[in-house]
N, C-alpha and C positions, 0 to 999 in steps of 0.2 A: 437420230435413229437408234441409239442406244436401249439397250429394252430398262425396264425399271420393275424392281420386284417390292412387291407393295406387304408389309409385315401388320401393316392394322388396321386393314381392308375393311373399310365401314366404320370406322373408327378417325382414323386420319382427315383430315380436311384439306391440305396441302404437301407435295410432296416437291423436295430439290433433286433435280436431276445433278447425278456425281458426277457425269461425264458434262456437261452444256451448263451446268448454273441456272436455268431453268428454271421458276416457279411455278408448278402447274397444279391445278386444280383436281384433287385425290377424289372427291365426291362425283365428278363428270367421269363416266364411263371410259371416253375416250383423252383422259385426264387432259383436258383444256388448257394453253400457256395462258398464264395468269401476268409472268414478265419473263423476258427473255432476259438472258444471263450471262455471264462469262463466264470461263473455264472457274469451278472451286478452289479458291487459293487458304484449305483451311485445312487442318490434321486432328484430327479429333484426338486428345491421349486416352480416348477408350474409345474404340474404331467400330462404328458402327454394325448392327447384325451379333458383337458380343454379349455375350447371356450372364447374367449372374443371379445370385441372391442374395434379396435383404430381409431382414426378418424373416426369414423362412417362405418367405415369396419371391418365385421365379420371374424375373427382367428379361427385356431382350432392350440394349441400347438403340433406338431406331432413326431418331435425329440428334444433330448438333447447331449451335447456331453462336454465333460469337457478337456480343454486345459491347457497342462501348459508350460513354460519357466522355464531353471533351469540357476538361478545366483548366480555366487560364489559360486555351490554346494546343493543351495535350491532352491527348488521345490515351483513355486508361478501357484495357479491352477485358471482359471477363468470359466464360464460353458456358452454356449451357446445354446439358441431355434432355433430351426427353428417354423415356421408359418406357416399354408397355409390357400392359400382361393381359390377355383376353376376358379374363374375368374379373379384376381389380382395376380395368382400365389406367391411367397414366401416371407414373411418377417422376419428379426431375431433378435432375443433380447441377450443379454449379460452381464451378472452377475459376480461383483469382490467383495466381499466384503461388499455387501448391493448399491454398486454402478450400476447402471444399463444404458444400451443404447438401443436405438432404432436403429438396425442398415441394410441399404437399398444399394443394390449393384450396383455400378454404371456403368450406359452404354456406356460414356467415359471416356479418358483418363484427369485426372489434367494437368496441365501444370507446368513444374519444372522453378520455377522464381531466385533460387538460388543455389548456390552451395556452401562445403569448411564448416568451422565445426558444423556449424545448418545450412542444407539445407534447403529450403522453400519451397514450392508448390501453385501453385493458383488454384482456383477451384469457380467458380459463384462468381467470386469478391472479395473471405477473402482470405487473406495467411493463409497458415497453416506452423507452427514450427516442425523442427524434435524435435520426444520425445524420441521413442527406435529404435533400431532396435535388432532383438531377432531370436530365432528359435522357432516353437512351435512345440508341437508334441501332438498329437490325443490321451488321455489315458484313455477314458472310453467313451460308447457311447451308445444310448437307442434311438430305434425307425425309421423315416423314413428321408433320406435324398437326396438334388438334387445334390449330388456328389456320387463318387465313394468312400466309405468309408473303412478306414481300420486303428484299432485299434495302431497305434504308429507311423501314416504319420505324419510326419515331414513338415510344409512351413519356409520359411525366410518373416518374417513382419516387413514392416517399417511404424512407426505410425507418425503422422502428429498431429497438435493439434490447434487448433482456440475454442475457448470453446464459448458456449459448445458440439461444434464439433470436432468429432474425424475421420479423412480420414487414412485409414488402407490402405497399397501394400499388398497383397502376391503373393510370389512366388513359386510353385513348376513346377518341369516337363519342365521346358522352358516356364511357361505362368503365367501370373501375371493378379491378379483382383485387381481393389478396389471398396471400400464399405465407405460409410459413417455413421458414428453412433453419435446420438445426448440424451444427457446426461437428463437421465429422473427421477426424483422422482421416491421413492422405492411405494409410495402413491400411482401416477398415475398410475403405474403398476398394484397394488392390486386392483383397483377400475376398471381399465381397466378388468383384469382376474375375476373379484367377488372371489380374495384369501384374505385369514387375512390378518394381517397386517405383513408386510415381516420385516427383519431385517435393523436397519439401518445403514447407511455407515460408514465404519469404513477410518479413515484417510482422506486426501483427492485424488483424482482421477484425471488420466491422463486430462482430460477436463471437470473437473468439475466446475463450473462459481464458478466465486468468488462472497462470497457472502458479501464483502465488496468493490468492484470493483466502485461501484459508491457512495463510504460514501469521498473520497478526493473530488468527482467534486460537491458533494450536501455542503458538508464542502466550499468549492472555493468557491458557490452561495453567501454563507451564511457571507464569509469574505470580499467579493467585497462590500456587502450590508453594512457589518458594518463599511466598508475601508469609503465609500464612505459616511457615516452617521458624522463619524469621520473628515471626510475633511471639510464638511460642520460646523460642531462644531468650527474646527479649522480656516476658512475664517472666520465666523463670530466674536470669540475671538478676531483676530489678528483686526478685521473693528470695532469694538467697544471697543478696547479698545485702551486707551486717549495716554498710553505712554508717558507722558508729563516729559520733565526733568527740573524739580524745585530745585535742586541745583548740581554746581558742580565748583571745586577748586582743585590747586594744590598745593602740600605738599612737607616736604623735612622731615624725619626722620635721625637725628641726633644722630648717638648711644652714640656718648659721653655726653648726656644730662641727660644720663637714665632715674628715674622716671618721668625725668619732660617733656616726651615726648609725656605725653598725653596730650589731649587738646580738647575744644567744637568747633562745627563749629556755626556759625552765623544760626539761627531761619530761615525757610522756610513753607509754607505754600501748604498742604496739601488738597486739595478742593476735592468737588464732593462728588460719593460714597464710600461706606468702601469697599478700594480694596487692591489688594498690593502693594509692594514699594520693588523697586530692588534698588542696594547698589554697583556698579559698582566698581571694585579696579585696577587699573593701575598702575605697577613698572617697574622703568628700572631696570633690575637686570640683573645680568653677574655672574654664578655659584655663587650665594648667597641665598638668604630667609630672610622674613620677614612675622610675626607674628603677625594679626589684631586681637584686641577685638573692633565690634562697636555697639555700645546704640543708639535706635531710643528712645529718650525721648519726652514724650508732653509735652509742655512746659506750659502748665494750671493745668494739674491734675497731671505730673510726674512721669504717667506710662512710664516704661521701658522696652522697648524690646531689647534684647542680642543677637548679632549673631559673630559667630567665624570665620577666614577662612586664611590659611597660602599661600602666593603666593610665587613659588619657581620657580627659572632655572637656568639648568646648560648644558652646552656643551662641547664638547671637539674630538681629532681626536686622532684613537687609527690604529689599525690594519686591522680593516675591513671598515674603514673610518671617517667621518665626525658623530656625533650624537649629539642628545639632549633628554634632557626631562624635566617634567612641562612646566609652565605655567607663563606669564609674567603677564597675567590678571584673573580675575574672576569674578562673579556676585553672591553674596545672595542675598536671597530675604526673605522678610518677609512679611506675610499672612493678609489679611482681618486688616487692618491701619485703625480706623474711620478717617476722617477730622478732622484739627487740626491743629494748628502752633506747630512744630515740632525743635529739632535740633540733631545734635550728638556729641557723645561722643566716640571720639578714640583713640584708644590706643596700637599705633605700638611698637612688640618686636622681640629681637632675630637678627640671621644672623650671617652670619661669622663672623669667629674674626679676625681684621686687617682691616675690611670694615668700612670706618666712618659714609657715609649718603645713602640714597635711596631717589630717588626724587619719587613720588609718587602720582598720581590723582584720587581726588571722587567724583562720581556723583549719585546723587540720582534720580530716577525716577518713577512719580507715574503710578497706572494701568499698569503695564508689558503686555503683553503675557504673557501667562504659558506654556511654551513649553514642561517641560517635561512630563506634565497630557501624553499630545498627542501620546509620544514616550513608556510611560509604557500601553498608551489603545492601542497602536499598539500592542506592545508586543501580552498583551490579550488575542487580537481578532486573533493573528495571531500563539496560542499555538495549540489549538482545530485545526488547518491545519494541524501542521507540524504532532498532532499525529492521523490525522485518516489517514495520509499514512504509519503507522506503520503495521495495520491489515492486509489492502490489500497485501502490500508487504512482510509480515510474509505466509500468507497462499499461496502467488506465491512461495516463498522459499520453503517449506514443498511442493509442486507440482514437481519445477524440480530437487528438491533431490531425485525423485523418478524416474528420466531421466538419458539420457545419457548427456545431459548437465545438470547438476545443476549448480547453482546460486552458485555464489565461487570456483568452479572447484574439489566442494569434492561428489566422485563418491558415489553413495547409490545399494542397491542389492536387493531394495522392487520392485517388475514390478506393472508395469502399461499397459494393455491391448495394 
């Protein structure tokens, strides 16, 4: 006996009675029970008969109705508005979780652009991705709606996803709609309604934008810039610097000499500014090794600089073929040299045993290149890329773990609208 005030009178098709649960029949004069009900066990967080605006069009929230899917046995519930406006007729909103859409029923059909185990669909130029496809069924319901309502209808839905667009099918009865719903701040909502502040999202959501989506391509900006700052560095290095080879000789290390295998090379002359000096070592070697210690000495003051460095190779053919490994040459280098007449001091050891000599050449060269600066600022500049596609792709995973396809093929049982 409860009276019922009807907000889209000629418009409405079904209305729930808030006191009885009631589904009666909005288009019968003396609105018809359609199914009788129990008491509404449902709260809408935007309470019926509230007005707001979107896009500069006046709402009035006039149903609510709460949907669920049951996966692997659990009950996942999401709640939908209806909208009206007398002269724009209906629009509806959809709440999962803090997650929210704007959601608009569309007057044609998508077009299916693929098939086979993510279907695709086009629709004003995005594809959309298959996400689920589910049964839902009607299990609470409050107020006035432009369908035929009734308390445990059952559609078949297949959702689509282009974020932050979500293209929904349903099916029942032989006849299929879609709707499009576009992923809205829990904010915009409240401000749109004049409600508190509503809860916020929990997890991430079927088309929810990622909010790291464009931290790789601002990252790319930012390493093409450095890429490119770096190349420059490095043309000019390589153009300005002298490279000049001021000594170089060839050697024979004699093992049977032992200590007296060390020996000075002849004085060389060092000019210009204080830069480096590379130390060049060439061996013929055939599965052997040999063992430099060489002294860059100034031959006025007697400073010493020490550098080490072992040149080895070996080959040979086994069962999966032909190999090798090391190295027949090398290059130290020694740091910021003032000008100087210069000489060295070397002192070859080591090597297998049964091998008597290694012929062996040195050359000294001033002002180098520095090529490895270039190869470790690459590195760098090139770390901060590799990890801002870590987020983006962390929070795509957590999205279609929540799909029929997920990422890796391990199925999940949380729905997603």
């Amino acid at each position: 006996g409860a009276s019922i005030e009807m907000h889209a009178q000629g418009w409405a098709v079904s209305v729930v009675c808030a006191a009885c649960g009631a589904q009666l029949d909005a288009a019968d004069p003396n609105l018809k029970v359609l199914q009788y009900g129990e008491r509404v066990r449902l709260t809408p967080r935007i309470p019926l008969g509230t007005r707001g605006t979107w896009k500069g069009v006046p709402w009035e929230v006039i149903g609510c109705q709460s949907v669920a899917i049951t996966v692997e046995g659990v009950d996942y519930t999401w709640f939908e508005y209806v909208c009206f406006n007398p002269y724009r007729g209906f629009l509806y909103l959809s709440e999962y979780e803090g997650h929210w859409n704007i959601i608009e029923k569309l007057r044609r059909r998508p077009v299916v652009s693929s098939t086979g185990n993510q279907p695709t669909i086009l629709f004003d130029g995005r594809t959309y991705k298959h996400f689920q496809t589910a049964i839902a069924r009607t299990t609470a319901a409050l107020g006035e709606f432009p369908w035929e309502l009734r308390v445990g209808d059952t559609v078949a839905t297949n959702d689509f996803v282009s974020p932050p667009f979500i293209l929904s099918a349903e099916a029942s009865s032989g006849e299929q709609t879609f709707s499009l719903g576009t992923y809205t701040r829990p904010e915009l909502i409240a401000k749109a309604f004049g409600l508190p502040p509503l809860m916020q999202p929990i997890g991430v959501f079927a088309n929810q934008p990622n909010p790291h989506a464009d931290l790789p391509k601002r990252m790319g900006k930012r390493f093409m810039l450095a890429l490119l700052a770096l190349v420059v560095m490095f043309v000019a290095n390589v153009s300005f610097s002298s490279n000049r080879t001021v000594f170089t000789n060839r050697y024979v290390f004699d093992r049977a000499r032992g200590d007296s295998a060390a020996f000075v090379t002849p004085a060389f002359e060092l000019d210009g500014r204080r830069s480096a000096v590379a130390v060049d070592l060439a061996a013929q070697l055939e599965n052997d090794w040999v063992f430099f210690t060489i002294s860059l000495i100034n031959e006025q003051t007697g400073e010493t600089r020490e550098v080490t460095r072992q040149l080895e190779f070996y080959s040979g053919v086994d069962s999966d073929g032909s190999w090798s490994e090391g190295s027949r040459s090398e290059t130290v280098r020694v740091s910021s040299v003032p000008a100087g007449r210069y000489f060295l001091r070397v002192e070859p050891e080591g090597g297998e045993v049964g091998r008597q000599s290694v012929d062996y050449s040195l050359a000294v060269r001033r002002d180098p290149p520095h090529y490895g600066f270039y190869m470790l600022a690459f590195l760098a500049v090139l770390m901060p890329l590799i990890f801002a596609v870590f987020p983006s792709a962390a929070f795509e995973n957590r999205r279609w773990a929540e799909s029929d396809h997920p990422i890796g093929g391990t199925s999940s049982s949380d729905e997603e609208e």
